[in-house]
C-alpha positions as CSV (number, residue, x, y, z in Angstrom):
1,X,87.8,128.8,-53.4
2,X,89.4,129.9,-56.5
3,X,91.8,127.8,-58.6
4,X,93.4,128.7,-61.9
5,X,94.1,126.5,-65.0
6,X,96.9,125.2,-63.5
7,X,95.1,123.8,-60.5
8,X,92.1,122.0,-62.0
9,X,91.4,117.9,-62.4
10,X,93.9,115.6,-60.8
11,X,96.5,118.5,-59.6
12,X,94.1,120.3,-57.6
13,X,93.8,117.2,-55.6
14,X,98.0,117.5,-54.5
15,X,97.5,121.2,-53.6
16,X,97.6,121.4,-50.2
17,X,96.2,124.8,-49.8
18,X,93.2,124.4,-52.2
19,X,92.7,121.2,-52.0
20,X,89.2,119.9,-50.5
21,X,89.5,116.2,-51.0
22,X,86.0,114.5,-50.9
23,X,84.3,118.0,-49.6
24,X,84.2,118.9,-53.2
25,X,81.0,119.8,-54.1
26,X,79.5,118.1,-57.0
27,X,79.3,121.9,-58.5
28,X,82.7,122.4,-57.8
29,X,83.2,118.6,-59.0
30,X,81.9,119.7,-62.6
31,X,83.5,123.0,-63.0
32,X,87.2,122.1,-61.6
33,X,87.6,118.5,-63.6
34,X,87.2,116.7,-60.5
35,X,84.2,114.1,-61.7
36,X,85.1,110.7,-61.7
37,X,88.2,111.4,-59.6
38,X,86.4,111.4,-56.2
39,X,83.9,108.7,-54.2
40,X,80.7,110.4,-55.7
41,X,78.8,111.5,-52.0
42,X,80.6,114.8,-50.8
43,X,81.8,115.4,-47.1
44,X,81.6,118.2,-45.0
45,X,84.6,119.7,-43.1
46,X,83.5,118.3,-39.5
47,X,82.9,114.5,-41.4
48,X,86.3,114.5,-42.8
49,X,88.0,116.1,-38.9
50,X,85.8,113.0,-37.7
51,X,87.2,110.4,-40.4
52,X,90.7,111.4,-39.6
53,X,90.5,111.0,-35.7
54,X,88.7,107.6,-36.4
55,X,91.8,106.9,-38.4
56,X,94.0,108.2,-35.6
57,X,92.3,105.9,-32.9
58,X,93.6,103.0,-34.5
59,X,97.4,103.7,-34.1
60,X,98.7,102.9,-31.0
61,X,102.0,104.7,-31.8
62,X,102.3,108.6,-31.8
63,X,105.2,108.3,-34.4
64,X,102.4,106.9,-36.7
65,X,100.2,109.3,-36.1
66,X,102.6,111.8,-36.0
67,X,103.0,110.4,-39.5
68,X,99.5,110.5,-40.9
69,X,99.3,113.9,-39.7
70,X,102.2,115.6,-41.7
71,X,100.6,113.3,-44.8
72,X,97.7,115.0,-44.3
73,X,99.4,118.4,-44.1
74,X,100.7,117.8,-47.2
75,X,97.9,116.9,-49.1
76,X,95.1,118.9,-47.4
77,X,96.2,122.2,-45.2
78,X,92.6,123.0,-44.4
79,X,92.0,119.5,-42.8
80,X,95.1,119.8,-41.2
81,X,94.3,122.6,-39.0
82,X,90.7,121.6,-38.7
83,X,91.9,118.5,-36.8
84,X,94.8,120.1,-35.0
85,X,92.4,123.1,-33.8
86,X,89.1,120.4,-33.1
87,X,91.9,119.4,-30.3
88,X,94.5,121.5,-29.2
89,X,95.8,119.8,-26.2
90,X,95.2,116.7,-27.7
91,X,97.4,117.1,-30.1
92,X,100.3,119.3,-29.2
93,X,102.1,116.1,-27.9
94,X,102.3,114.6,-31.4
95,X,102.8,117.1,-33.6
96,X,105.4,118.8,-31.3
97,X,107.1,117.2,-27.7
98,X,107.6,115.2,-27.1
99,X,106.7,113.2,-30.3
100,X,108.3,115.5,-32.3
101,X,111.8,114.2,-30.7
102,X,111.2,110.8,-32.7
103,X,110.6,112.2,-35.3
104,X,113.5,114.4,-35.9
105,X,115.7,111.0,-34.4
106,X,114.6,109.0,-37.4
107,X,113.9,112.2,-39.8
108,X,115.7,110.2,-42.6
109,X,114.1,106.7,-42.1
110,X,110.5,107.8,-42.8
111,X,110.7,111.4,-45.3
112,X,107.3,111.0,-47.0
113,X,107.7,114.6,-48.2
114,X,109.3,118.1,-48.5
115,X,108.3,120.8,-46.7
116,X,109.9,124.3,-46.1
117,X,113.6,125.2,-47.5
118,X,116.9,123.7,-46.8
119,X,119.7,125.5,-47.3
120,X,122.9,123.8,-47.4
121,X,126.1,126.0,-46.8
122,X,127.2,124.4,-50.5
123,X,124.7,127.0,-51.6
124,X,126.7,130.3,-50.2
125,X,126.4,133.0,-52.6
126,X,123.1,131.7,-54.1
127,X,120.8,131.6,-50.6
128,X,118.5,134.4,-51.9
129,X,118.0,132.6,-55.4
130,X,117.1,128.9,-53.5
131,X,115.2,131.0,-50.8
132,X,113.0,132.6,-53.7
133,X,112.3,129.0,-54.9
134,X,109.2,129.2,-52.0
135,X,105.7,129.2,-53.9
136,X,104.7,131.9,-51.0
137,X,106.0,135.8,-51.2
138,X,104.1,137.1,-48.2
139,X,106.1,135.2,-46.0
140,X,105.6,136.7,-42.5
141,X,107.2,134.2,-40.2
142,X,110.6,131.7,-40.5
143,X,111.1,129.4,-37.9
144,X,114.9,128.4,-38.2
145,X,117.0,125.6,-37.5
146,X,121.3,124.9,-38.3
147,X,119.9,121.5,-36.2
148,X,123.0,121.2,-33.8
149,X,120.9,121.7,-30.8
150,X,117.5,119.7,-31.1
151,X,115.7,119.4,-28.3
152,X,117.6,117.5,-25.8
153,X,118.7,115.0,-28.2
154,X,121.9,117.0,-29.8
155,X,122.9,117.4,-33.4
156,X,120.7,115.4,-35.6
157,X,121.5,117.5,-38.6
158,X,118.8,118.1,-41.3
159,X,116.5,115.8,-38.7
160,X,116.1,119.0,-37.1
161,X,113.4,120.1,-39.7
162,X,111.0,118.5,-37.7
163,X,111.2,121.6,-35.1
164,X,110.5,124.3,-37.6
165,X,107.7,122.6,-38.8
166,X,106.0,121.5,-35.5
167,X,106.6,125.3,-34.6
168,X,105.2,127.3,-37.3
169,X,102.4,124.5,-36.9
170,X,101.2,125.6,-33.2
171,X,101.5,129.3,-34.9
172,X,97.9,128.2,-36.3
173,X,97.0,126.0,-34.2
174,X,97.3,127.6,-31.0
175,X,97.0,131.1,-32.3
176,X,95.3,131.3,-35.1
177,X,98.3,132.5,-37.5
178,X,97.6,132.2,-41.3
179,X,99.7,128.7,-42.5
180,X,100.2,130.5,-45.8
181,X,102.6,133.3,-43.8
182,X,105.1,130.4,-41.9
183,X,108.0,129.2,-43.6
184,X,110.3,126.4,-41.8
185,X,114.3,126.7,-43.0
186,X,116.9,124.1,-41.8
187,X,120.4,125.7,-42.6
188,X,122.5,122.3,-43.5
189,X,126.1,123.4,-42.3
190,X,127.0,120.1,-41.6
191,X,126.7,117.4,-38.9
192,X,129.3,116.1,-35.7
193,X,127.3,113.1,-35.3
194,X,129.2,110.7,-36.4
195,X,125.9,108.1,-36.2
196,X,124.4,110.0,-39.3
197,X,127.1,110.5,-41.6
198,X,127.6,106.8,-41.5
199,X,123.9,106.2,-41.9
200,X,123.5,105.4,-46.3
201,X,120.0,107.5,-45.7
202,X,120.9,110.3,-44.1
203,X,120.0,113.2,-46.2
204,X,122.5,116.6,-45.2
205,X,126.0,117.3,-46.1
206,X,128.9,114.7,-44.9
207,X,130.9,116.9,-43.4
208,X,132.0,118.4,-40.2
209,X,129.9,121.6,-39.2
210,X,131.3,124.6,-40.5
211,X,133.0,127.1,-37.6
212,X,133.5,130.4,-37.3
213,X,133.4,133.1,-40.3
214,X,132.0,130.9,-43.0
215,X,129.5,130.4,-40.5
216,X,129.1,133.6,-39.7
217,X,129.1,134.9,-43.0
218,X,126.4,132.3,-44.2
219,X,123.9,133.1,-41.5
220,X,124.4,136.7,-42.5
221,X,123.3,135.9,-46.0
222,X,120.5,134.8,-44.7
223,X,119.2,137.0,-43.2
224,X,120.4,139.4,-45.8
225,X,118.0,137.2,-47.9
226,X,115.1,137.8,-45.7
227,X,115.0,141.2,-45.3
228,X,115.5,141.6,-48.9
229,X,112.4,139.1,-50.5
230,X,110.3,139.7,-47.1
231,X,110.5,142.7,-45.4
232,X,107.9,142.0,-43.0
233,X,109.3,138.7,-42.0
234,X,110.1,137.8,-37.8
235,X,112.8,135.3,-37.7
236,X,112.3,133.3,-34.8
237,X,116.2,130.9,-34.3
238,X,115.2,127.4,-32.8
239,X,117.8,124.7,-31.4
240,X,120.9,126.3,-32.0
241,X,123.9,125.0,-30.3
242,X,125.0,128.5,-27.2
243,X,127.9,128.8,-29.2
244,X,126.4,130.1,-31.9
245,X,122.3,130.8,-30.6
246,X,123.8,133.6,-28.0
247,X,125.9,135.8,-30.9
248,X,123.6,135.4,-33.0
249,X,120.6,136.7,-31.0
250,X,122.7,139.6,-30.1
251,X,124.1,140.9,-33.2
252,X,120.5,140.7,-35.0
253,X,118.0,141.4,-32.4
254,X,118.3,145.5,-32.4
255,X,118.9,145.0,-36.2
256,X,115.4,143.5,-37.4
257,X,112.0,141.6,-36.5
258,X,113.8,138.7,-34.4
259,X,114.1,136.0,-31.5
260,X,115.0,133.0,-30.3
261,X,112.4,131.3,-28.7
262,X,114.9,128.6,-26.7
263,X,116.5,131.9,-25.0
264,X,113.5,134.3,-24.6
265,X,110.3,132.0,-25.3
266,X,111.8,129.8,-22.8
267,X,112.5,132.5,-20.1
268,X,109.5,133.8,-20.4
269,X,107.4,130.4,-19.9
270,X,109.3,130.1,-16.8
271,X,108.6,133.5,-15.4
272,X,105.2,133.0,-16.0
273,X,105.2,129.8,-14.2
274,X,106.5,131.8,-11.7
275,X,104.6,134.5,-11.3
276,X,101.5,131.9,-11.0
277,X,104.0,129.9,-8.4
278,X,103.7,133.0,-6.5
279,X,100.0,133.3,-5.9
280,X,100.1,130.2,-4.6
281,X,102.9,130.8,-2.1
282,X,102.0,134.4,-1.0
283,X,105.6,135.6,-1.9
284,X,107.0,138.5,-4.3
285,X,109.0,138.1,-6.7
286,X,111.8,140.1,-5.2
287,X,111.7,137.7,-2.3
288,X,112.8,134.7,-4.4
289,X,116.3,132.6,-4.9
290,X,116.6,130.4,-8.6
291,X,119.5,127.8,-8.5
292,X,120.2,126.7,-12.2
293,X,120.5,123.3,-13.3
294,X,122.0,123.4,-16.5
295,X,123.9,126.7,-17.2
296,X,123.7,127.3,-21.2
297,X,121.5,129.5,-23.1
298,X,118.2,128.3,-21.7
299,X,119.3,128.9,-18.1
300,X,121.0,132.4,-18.4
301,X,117.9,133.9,-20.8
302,X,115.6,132.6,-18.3
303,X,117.6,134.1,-15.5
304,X,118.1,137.4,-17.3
305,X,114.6,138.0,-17.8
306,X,113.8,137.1,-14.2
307,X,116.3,139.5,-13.4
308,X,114.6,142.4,-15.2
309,X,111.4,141.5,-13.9
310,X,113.0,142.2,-10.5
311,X,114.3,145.1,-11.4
312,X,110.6,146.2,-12.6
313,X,109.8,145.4,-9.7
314,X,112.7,147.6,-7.1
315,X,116.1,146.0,-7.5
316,X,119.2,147.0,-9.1
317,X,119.9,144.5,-12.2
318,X,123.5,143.6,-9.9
319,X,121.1,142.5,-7.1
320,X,118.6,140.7,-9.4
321,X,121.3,139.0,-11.3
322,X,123.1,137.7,-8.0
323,X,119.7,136.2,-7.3
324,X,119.3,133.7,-10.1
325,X,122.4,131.2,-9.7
326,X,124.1,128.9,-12.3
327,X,125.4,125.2,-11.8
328,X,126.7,123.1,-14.1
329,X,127.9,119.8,-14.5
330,X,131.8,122.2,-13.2
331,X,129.7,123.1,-10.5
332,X,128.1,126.1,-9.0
333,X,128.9,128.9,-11.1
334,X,131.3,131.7,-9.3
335,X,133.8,134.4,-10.0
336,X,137.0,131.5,-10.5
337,X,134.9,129.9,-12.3
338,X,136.1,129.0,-16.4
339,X,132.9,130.3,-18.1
340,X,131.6,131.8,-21.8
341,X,130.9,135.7,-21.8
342,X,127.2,135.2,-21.4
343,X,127.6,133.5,-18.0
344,X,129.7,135.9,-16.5
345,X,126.5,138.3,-15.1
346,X,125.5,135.5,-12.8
347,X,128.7,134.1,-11.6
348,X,128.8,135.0,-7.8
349,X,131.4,134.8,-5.6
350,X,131.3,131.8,-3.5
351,X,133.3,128.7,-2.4
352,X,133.1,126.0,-5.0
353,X,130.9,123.5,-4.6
354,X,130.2,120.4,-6.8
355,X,126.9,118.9,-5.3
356,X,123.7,120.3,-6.2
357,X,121.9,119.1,-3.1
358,X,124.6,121.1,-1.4
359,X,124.0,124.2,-3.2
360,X,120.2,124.3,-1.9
361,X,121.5,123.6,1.4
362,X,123.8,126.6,1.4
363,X,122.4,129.0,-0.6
364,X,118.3,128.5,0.7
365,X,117.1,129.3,-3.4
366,X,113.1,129.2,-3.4
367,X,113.2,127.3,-6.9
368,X,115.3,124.6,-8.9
369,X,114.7,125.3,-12.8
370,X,116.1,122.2,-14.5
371,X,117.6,123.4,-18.3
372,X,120.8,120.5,-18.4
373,X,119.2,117.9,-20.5
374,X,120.4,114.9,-18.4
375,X,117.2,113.2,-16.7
376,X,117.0,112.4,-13.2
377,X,119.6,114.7,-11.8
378,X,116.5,116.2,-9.7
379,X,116.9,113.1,-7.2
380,X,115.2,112.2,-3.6
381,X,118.2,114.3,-2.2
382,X,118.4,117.2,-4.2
383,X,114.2,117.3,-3.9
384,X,114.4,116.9,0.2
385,X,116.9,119.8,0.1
386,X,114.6,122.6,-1.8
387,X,111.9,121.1,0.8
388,X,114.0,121.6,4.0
389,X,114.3,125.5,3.2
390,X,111.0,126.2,1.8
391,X,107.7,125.5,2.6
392,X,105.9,125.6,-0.7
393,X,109.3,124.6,-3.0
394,X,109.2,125.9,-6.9
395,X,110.5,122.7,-8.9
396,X,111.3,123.2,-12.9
397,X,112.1,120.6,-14.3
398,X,112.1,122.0,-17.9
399,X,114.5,119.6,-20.4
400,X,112.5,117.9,-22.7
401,X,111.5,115.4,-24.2
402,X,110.3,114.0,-21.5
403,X,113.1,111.5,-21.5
404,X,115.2,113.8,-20.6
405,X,113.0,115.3,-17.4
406,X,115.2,116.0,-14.8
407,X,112.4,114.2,-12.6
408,X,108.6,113.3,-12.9
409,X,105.8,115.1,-11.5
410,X,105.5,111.8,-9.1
411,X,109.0,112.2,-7.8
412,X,108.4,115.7,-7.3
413,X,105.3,115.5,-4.7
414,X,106.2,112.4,-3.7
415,X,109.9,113.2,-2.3
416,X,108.4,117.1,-1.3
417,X,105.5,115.5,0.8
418,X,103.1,117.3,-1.6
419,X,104.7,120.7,-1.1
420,X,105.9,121.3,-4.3
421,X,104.6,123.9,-7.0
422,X,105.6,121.5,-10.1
423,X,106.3,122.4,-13.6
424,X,107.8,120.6,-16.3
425,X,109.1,120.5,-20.3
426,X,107.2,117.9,-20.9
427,X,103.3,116.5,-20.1
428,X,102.8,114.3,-17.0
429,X,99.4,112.7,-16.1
430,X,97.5,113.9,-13.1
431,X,97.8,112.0,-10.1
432,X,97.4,111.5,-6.8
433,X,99.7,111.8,-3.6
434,X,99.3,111.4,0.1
435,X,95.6,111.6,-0.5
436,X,95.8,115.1,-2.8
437,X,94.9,115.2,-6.0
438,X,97.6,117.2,-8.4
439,X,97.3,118.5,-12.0
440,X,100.9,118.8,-13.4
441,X,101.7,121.9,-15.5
442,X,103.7,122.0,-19.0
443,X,105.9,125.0,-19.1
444,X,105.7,124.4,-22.7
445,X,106.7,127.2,-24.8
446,X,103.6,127.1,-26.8
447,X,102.3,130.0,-24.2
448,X,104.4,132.2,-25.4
449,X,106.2,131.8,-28.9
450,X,102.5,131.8,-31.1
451,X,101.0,134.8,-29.4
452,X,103.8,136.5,-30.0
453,X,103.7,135.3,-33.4
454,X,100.5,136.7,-33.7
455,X,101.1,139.9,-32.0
456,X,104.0,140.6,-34.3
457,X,101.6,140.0,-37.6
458,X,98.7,142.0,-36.1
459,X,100.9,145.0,-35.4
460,X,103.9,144.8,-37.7
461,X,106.3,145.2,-35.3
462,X,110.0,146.1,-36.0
463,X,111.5,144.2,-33.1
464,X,110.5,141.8,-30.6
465,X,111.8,142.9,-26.7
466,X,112.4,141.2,-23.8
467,X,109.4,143.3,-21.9
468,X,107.5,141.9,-24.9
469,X,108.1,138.9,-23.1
470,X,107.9,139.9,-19.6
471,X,104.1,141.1,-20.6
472,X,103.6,137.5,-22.2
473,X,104.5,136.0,-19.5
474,X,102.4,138.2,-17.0
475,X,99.6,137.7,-19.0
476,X,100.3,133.7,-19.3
477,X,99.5,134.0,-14.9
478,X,96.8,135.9,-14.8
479,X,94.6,133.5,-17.0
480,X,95.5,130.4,-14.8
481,X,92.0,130.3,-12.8
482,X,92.2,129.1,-8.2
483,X,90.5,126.0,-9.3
484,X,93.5,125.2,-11.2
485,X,96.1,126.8,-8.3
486,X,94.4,124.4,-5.9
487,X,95.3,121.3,-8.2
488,X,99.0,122.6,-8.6
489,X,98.3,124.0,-11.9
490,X,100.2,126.6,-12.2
491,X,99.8,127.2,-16.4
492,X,96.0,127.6,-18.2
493,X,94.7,124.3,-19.4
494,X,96.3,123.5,-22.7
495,X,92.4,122.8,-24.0
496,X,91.8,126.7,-23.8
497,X,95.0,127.5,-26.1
498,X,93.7,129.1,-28.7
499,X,91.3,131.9,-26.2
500,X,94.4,132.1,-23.8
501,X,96.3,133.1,-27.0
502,X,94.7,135.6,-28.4
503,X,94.3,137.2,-25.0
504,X,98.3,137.1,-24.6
505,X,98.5,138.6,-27.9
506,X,95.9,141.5,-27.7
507,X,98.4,142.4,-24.4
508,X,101.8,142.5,-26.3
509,X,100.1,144.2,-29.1
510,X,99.0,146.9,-26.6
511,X,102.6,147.1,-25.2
512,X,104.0,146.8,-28.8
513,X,101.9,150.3,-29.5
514,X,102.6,152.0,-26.4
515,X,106.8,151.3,-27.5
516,X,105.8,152.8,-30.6
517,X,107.7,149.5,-32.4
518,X,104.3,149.0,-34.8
519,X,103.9,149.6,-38.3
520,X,100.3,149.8,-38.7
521,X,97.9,152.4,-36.9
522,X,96.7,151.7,-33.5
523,X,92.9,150.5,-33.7
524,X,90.8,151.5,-31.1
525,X,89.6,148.1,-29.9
526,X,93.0,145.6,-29.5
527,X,91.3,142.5,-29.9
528,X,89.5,143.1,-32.4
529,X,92.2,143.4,-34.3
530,X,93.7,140.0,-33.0
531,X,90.8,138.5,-33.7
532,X,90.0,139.7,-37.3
533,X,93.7,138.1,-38.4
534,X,92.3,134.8,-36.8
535,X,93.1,132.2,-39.2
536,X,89.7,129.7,-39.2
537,X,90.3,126.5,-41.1
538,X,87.1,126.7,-43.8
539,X,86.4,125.5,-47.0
540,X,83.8,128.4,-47.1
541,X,83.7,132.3,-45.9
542,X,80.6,131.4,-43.6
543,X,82.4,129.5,-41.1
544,X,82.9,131.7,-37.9
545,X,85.1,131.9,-35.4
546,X,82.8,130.7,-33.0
547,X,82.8,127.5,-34.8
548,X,86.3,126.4,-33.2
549,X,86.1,126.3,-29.5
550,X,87.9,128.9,-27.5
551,X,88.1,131.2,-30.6
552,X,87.3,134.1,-29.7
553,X,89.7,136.4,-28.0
554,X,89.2,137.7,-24.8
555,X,88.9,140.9,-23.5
């Protein structure tokens, strides 16, 4: 560790990246001002990931710990991601769903700190200057945010920083990215709910969101911005309301490094729950009918990428599209339907009809994916319909948190007699049906979003594709071992993240190279050049990879 003048004595102790907090040697102790300032016995790395877990154990709610983790992130990055990492599946749920929900809910009502960049539309014509205010100029990766759009939970204005930051954090976590390369950016245009402009602690603009070409024309400086202070930088859009997530993808995505991980990260999850559906059930893609819950921006990116996937694999994108179907809370969605432009490839033409359970039963889809954000619409009747046409039903519930589950895993196997192959937004338990023993799976975007994160850094890439994510989610399947098929498992266990990873990353970076999209030259062993970008949370150089589990990529 190196610190300059600056960052000696007491205000080494609030820098987050270099701080060490009682793992200070009594050396370093001496030689940094630190003597006197600290208990006098030093700790090593795996006491202090022990102290904080102890301290953890006593909460008995996740928004607390929730809480004592981003405290800790701001005082001590290193510990941070020692924790996070010492636990990856233990810990997704709180510092992401669904305890991230709460948090964004009551984002004003317990702020301990700042972290990232807000940029309020007041600041048009001055973005770049307030972007440039970051300490960090190698920034790599922005999660973003205009908040309208969080979760299932709706416009919660700046609230919605909560997402970036829980994001960028799984970048690490769960892939090893380098903290110091993330930067979370809520974009403040305003708020609709009426709730927090009323609320004396609310902490964004009072005012109605801004529409239209002041809209446009900020998110355009933006990104202006990016490109211009860090050229190497993959914006990744998170929780934007369709209106505004589906233009916005589409006018940058050809233009620079960019995604949006609700449109494509979630489409991809999905289609890797499928393709591990599908060794379970014996059937081909090709073979398979998707009815839509929910018919935004979630549901139409994860039909269009099913649809290319099809198309991969023999149809026509016309036949492909015509076999992933739209309903909404209209009904199904068909050619006299009133829809946005983005629908129109799936509408089909059809009789209206206004019941979902009545859908299934006349148009015999293989899988229900649930995207609408309204819990419990998967009822006893709608699940008994998807059961009477198929054998081994694909059930999706996928709105999260997991308030807003369209069903449980229990209702699920329960109402299909066991026959389902279950996979939700949010964690269920395991449990136990008719006698059978069932592992829920999480289609959680975490799969998919940090190994492309870290595929992107390792290569450089100029764009991210959809058959980026089409090999992600191909390489999600193939990791899920017939152990965990046989328990219903249809996603790899959340406690091998990190190894599962780096193995979906070393796989796009191969595809990246073959698409000639990369701006480095291509290595001759893949993952070892994953691995040697692995970020390892260390207070010294002589801690290895092997010292997290799962940490060293496969392959």
């Amino acid at each position: 560790m190196t610190a300059d003048v600056a960052d000696k004595g007491y205000p080494l102790l609030r820098n987050p990246h270099l701080n060490k907090g009682s793992a200070f040697s009594t050396e370093e102790r001496r030689a940094l001002g630190l003597e006197g300032l600290l208990p006098p016995v030093s700790s090593t790395l795996d006491h202090q990931v022990s102290r904080i877990h102890a301290q953890l154990a006593t909460l008995d709610n996740d928004l607390q710990k929730y809480l004592l983790l981003s405290d800790l992130q701001a005082r001590n990055e290193t510990l941070y991601y020692a924790v996070l990492m010492s636990d990856p599946a233990g810990f997704m749920p709180l510092v992401y769903t669904p305890t991230v929900g709460e948090a964004c809910q009551k984002f004003d009502h317990v702020f301990h700190a700042a972290r990232g960049v807000y940029l309020p539309i007041s600041a048009k014509g001055q973005v770049k200057r307030w972007l440039s205010n970051w300490p960090q100029k190698n920034v790599h990766f922005i999660v973003v945010t205009d908040g309208e759009r969080i979760l299932g939970l709706g416009d919660l204005g700046v609230g919605g920083m909560g997402i970036p930051v829980g994001k960028l954090a799984l970048y690490t976590a769960c892939a090893g990215v380098p903290p110091e390369l993330c930067l979370p950016v809520t974009l403040d245009v305003g708020t609709n709910n009426a709730a927090l402009v009323d609320d004396p602690l609310y902490l964004g603009l009072r005012q109605p969101r801004v529409r239209g070409e002041r809209y446009d024309a900020f998110i355009d400086e933006f990104v202006v911005a990016v490109q211009q202070l860090y050229p190497k930088c993959c914006i990744q859009w998170e929780d934007f309301a369709n209106i505004n997530a589906v233009p916005i993808l589409a006018k940058y995505r050809d233009r620079i490094c960019t995604y949006n991980d609700d449109i494509q990260g979630t489409a991809s999850v999905a289609l890797a729950g499928i393709y591990a559906a599908l060794r379970i059930s014996g059937q081909k893609l090709v073979e398979q009918r998707f009815l839509f819950l929910g018919a935004g921006s979630a549901a139409t990116g994860i039909a269009e990428l099913i649809s290319q996937a099809m198309v991969m694999e023999g149809l026509t994108l016309e036949q492909a599209r015509s076999r992933n179907n739209l309903f909404d809370i209209n009904g199904l969605l068909t050619s006299s339907s009133k829809m946005m432009e983005f629908q129109k490839p799936f509408a089909i033409e059809h009789e209206p009809i206004h019941d979902f359970a009545a859908a299934i039963t006349a148009l015999k889809p293989t899988g229900i994916i649930g995207v609408s954000t309204v819990p419990k619409l998967f009822n006893q009747k709608v699940i008994e319909a998807i059961s009477e046409v198929n054998d081994r039903p694909i059930i999706f519930p996928y709105s999260n948190p997991t308030s807003r589950s369209e069903c449980t895993a229990e209702e699920a196997y329960t109402w299909s007699n066991g026959r389902a192959i279950f996979a939700s937004g949010s964690p269920f338990p395991p449990l136990s049906v008719g006698g059978k023993h069932f592992v829920p799976g999480q289609g959680n975007n975490v799969y998919i979003f940090p190994p492309m994160g870290m595929a992107v850094y390792a290569t450089e890439a100029k764009r991210v594709t959809d058959q980026m994510f089409i090999v992600a989610a191909k390489a999600v399947a193939e990791q899920v071992g017939q152990d965990s098929l046989d328990a219903g498992l249809i996603y790899p266990p959340q406690s091998r993240i990190l190894e599962t990873s780096l193995r979906v990353a070393t796989l796009i970076a191969e595809h990246i190279f073959e698409r000639e999209l990369a701006r480095v030259p291509r290595p001759d062993d893949l993952s070892h050049l994953i691995s040697e970008k692995v970020y390892v949370p260390a207070y010294s150089r002589d801690q290895s990879l092997s010292h997290y589990p799962g940490a060293v990529a496969a392959g």
